[in-house]
N, C-alpha and C positions, 0 to 999 in steps of 0.2 A: 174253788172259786172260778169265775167264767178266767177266761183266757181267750188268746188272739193264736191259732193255728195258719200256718201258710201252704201254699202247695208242698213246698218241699217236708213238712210235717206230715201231712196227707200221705206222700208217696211212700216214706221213712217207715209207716207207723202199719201203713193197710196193707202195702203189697214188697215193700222190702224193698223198695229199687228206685232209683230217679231218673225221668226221662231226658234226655239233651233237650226240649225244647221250652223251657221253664221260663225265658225269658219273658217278663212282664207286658215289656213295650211293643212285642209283637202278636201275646195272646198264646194262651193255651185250652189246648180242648182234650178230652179223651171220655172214653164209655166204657162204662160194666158191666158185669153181671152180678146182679147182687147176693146169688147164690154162691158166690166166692167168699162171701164176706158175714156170712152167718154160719154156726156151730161153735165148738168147743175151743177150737183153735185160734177164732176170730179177736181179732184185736182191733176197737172201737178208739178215738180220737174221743179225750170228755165232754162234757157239756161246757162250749165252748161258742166263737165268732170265728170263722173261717175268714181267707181273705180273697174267695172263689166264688162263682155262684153253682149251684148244685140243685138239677132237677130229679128226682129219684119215683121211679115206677115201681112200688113196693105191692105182692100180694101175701098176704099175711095176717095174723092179729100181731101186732105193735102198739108202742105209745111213743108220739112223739114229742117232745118239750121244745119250747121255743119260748124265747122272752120268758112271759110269766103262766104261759098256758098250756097244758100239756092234752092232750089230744089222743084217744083212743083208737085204731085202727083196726077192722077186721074187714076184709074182702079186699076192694083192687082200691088203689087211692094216689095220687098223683101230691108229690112235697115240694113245695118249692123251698130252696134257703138265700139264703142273700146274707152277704159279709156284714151288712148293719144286726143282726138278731142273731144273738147264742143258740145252740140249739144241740140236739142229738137225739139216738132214735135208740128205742128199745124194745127190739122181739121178746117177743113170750115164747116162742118155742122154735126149733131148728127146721120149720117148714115155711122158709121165708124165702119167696122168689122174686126176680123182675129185675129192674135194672137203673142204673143213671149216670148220668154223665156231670162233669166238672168243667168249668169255663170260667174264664175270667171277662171283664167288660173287654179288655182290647180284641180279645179276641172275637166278640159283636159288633165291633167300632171298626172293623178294616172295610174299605171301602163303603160304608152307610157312614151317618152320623145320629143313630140311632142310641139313647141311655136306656139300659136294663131301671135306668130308677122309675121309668117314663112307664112300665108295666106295672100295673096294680097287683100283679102275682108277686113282684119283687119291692113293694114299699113297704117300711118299716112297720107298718098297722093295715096292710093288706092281708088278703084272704089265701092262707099257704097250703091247706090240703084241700084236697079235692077227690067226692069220693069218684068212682066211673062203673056205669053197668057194662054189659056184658060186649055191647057195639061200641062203647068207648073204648075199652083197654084192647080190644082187637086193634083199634085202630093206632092205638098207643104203642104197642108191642112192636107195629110194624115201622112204625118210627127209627125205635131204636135198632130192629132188626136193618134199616137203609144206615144208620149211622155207622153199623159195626162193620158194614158190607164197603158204604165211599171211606173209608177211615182206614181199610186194608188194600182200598185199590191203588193204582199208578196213575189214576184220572190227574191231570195237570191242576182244574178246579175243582177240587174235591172238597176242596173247605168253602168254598162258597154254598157249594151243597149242605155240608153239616150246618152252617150258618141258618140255612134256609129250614132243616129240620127243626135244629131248638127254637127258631122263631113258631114256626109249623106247632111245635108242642105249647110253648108259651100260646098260642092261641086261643090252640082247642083246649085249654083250659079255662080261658077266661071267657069263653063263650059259654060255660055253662054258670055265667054269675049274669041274673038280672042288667039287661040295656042301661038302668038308670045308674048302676054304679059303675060302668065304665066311661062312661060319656061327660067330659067335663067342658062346656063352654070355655074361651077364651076371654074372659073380661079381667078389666085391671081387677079387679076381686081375686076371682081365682087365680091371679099371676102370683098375688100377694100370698095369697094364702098357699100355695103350691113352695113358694121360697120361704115361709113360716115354717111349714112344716118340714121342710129338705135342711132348716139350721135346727129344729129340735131333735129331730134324727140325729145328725153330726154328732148330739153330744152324749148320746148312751150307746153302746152299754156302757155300764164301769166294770174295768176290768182290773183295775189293782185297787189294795189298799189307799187310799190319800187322794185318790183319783176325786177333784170335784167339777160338778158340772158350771161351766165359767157363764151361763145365761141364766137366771131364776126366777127374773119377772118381767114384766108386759112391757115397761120402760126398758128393759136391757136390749130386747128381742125387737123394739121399734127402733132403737138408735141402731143396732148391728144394719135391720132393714132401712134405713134410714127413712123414714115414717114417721110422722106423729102417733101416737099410741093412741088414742081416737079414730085415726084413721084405718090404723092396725086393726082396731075390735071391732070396728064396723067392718071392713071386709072379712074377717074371719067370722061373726056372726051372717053375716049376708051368705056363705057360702058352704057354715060346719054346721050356725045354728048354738055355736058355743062363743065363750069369749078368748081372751090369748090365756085368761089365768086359768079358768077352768081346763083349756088345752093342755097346759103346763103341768098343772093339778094333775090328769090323767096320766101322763106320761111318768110324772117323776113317782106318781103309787104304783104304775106296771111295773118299774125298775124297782120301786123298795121290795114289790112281792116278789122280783125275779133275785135276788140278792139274799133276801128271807129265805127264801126254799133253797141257793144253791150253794150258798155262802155259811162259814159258819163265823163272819166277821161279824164284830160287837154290835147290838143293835146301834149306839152311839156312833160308831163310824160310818153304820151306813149311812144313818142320818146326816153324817159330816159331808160324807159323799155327795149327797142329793143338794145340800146347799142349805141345809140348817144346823147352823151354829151351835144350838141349844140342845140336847137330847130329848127335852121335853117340850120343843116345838116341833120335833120330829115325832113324839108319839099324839100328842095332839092332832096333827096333820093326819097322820095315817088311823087315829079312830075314829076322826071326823067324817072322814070318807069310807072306812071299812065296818064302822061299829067294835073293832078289836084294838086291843094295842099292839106294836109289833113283837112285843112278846108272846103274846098269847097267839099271833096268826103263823108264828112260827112253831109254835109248838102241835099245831093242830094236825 
């Protein structure tokens, strides 16, 4: 079942050792090689929710699973993860190179007042691989190659520098996504709909048993916003093109099929999870939208 891993699980599990500087409130950073962490010896954290963010410069054929989508990799390709999304990465074979690094927000948040939620490489239905030709992962490489280099020197500002790389690489990835999806207006709409979507995030994944999601419809999600729910689906239409229920609808079937595939909890629970009562308003639900029942998209 997904699960919730911490740094100090991270350090316990990949490389044997904990660093003295773990503490939350003032941020931690470090870099790899991720030729360290592939072959027969290797030892992988499950498909799980970290509570770090993790940019990973992987050259290889892999798959990587995240939420309910799992994603094929062969050549150079750039992973973003973020503590909201379960996720893990699975090589095909022992010729797996490149590298990445582990951060937490405090440690983006020292002196900026800048949120990792604020980058669309890092929102919970943002775009996380990315593939790169041959002049991108050059330039990628050399990234990491400055991180491994200020991270071992005596420079006083060192970590302003590394700061300045991860934003450096969060960039030049989102520069190769179309102008129109980064670019978001500031209108009461999109304010609305930016805090709509930052509380349906909050409430997935599920990670245990009994776990339910405590918002299920358009009136729950307009009172938390304090909104009239009219007011609600009009700026969420004005800005997605959808309403708050079909918003909801998408989200709570990306979690049934991530629970499906990773879980081997009763299909009734999961459905208990997502916030139907009935086991058979949960398959309802999920054939309406999928054409299967959740028995059958499980067993496929």
């Amino acid at each position: 079942m997904p699960q919730h891993h911490t740094l100090e699980d991270f350090y316990r599990v990949k490389v044997n050792w904990l660093p003295d500087n773990l503490r939350q409130d003032i941020g931690h950073f470090n870099v790899f090689r991720l030729d360290d962490f592939v072959g027969p010896a290797a030892r992988c954290l499950p498909y799980s929710r970290k509570d770090f963010y993790k940019i990973t410069f992987v050259v290889g054929q892999s798959t990587y699973h995240y939420a309910d989508k799992s994603v094929g990799v062969e050549g150079n390709a750039l992973f973003f993860s973020n503590p909201q999304v379960p996720y893990d990465w699975e090589p095909f074979d022992e010729k797996q190179s490149g590298f990445f690094c582990i951060f937490t927000e405090h440690f983006l948040q020292q002196h900026t007042s800048i949120r990792l939620t604020d980058f669309p490489v890092f929102q919970p239905d943002g775009q996380a691989i990315y593939l790169l030709n041959e002049a991108q992962q050059t330039t990628v490489r050399q990234l990491y190659q400055k991180m491994f280099d200020e991270l071992d020197s005596d420079y006083a500002f060192k970590y302003d520098l590394l700061r300045a790389y991860v934003l450096e690489l969060i960039h030049s990835a989102q520069k190769l996504q179309p102008a129109t999806t980064l670019y978001r207006e500031s209108t009461a709409a999109t304010r609305i709909a930016s805090l709509f979507t930052e509380l349906l995030a909050r409430q997935f994944p599920i990670e245990v048993p009994g776990q339910q999601v405590p918002l299920r419809t358009a009136q729950a999600f307009a009172t938390q916003l304090a909104v009239h729910t009219n007011h609600l689906n009009r700026a969420l239409k004005e800005v997605t093109g959808k309403t708050t229920t079909q918003l909801l609808a998408e989200r709570l079937l990306q979690e049934a099929q991530a629970l499906l595939k990773h879980t081997d909890w009763p299909v009734g629970l999961i459905g208990y999870s997502l916030g139907f009562e009935e086991p058979a308003h949960f398959n309802n639900f999920f054939k309406k939208h999928t054409g299967h029942t959740p028995t059958a998209a499980r067993a496929v």
